[in-house]
N, C-alpha and C positions, 0 to 999 in steps of 0.2 A: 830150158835147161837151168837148172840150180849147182850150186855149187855145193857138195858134199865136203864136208871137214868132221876126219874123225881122229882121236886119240887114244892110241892101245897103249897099255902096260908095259913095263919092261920086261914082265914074266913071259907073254910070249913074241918077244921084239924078233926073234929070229925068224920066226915061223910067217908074221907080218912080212918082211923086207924082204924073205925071197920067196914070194907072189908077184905075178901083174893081176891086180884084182881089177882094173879097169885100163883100156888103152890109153887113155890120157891123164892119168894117174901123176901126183908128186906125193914120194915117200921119201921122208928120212928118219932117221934116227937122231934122238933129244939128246943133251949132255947127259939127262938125268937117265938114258934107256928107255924112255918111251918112244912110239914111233906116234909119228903123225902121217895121216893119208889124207888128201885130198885129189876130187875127182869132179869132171861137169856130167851131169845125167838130169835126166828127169825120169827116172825110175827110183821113183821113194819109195815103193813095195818093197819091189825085189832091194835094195839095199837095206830095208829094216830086216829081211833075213839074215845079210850078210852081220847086221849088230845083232840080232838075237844068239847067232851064232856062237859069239865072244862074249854075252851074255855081260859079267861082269869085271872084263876086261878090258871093255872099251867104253866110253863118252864121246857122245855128240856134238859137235863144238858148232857146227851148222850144216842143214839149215834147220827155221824153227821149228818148218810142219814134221821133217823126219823125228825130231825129238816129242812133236805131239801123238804121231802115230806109234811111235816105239810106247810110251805113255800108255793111250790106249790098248795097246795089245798086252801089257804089264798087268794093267788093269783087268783084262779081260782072264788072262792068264792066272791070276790071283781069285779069282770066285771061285776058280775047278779045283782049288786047296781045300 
């Protein structure tokens, strides 16, 4: 299990906060309107869908491989331009 830490935008903080996007999830809401999610899983796949999703709404805060696999798939994603 790894610990997922992510940080969404204020622009969609509403939309974030009322989901359960994982059962043991901690979500709050920043002074600034962003939210922060954290979660324990070992599904780095399926969670790099859930950031492809929100594309550039959200930052990877950890872990590192999720941020090298999103990386990757950006990469990958950018040749079929």
């Amino acid at each position: 299990m790894q610990k997922i830490e992510l940080l969404f935008d204020k622009s969609i903080n509403t939309y974030i906060l009322e989901r359960t996007w994982h059962k043991n999830q901690n979500c709050y809401q920043n002074e600034d309107g962003s939210v922060y999610l954290s979660f324990e899983s070992n599904q780095i796949h399926e969670t790099l869908y859930l950031v492809l999703r929100f594309a550039d709404s959200v930052q990877i805060l950890n872990p590192p491989k999720l941020k090298e696999v999103y990386k990757e798939k950006l990469e990958k994603m950018m040749k079929r331009i």
